[in-house]
N, C-alpha and C positions, 0 to 999 in steps of 0.2 A: 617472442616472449609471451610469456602465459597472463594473462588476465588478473589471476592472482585468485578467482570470483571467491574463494569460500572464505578468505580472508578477507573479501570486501563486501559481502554477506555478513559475516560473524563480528569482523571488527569495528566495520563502518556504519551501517545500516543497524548492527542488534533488532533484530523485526522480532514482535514476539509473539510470534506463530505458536500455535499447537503442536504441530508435528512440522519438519522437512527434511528436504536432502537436499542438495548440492551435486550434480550433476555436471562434469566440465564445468562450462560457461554459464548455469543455469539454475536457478534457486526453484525446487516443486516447494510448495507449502500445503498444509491441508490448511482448511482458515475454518473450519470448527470442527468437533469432532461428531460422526455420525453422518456429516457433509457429504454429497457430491461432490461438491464444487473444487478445487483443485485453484491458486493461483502458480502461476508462471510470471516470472523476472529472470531477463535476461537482459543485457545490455543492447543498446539502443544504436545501430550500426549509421557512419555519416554516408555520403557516397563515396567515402574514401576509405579503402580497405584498411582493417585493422585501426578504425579511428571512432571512437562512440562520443556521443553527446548526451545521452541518461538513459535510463533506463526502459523497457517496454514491456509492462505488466499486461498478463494476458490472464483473465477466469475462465477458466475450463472446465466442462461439463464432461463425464465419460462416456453418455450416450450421446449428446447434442452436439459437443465437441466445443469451439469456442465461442463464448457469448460474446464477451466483451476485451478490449483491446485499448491500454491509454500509454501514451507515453511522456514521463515524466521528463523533464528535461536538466541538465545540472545546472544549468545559466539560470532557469526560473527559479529555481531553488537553494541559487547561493553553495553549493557544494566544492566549486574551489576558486570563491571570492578571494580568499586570502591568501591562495597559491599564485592566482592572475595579478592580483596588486603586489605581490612581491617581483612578479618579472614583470610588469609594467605593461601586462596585457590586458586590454580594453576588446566590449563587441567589436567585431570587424576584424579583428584583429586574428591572423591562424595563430590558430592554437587555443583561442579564448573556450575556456569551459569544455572543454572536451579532453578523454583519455587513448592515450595511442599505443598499440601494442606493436611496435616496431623496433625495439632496441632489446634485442636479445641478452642481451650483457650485462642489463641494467643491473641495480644493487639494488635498487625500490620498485615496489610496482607501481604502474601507467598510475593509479588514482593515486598515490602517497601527497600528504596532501589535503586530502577530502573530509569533507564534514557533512559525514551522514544526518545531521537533525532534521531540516529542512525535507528532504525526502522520505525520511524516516515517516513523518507527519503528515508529508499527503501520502504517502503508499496506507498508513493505518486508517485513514477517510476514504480512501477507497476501497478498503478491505470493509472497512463497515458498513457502507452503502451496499454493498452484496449478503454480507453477513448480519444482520443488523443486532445490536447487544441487546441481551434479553433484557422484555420490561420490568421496571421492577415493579412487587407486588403489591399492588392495592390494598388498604383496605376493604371491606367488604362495605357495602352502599348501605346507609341505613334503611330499614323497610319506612315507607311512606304509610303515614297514619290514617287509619281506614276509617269513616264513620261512623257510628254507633248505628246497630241499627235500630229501629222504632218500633212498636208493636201497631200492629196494621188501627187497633181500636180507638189508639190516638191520635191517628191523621183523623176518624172519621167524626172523632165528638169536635172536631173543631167548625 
């Protein structure tokens, strides 16, 4: 079964990138414009085939290639709190907080479900920690007041 990614890109997450694409499994973003830098999210694989547990943001350079590398988790994030307390799945427990792409047949995809806010919020903190928002504008400093200057003849009748 397919991932569903642009639907859970578009409908879950809404990230509000500058430019991207969606690619199979994998969301490019430009994250400003004029930028190098390139993010990559892609899902976040368990050691069990076709079983993710959140997401793994990567910043990519196109000459350096990649700098930085985080992965977001859905358990830390709350992302299917309220899916797991409907089946009565706690930590420890398989299946807790994670999405599986093993039922071909299914009518929903692996994340149905999910509540992008939580990641939404830290993907945009780390998006800004590389991109930082522009400062806003100063006023201009006021000039510091200069002394008057003195004519040399009255330092000297003193």
């Amino acid at each position: 079964m397919a991932l569903h990614a642009q639907q859970f890109f578009d409908d879950v997450l809404e990230l509000p990138f500058h430019q991207y694409a969606i690619v199979g499994d994998v969301l490019y973003a430009s994250l400003q414009p004029n930028s190098p830098l390139r993010l990559r999210i892609d899902f976040a694989p368990t050691i069990r085939h076709g079983e993710y547990d959140g997401l793994r943001l990567r910043v990519v350079h196109p000459e350096q290639g990649v700098l930085d590398t985080a992965i977001l988790r859905f358990a830390d994030h709350g992302t299917f709190a309220r899916r797991d307390t409907a089946r009565d799945l706690v930590p420890g427990r398989d299946g807790y907080a994670v999405i599986r792409d093993w039922h071909p047949h299914s009518s929903q995809p692996p994340w149905h479900g999910a509540d992008g806010t939580g990641l939404r919020t830290a993907i945009e903190q780390y998006v800004h920690f590389w991109i930082p928002a522009p400062a806003a504008s100063r006023p201009a400093a006021r000039p510091v007041a200069q002394p008057t200057p003195t004519s040399g003849a009255s330092l000297r009748s003193r």
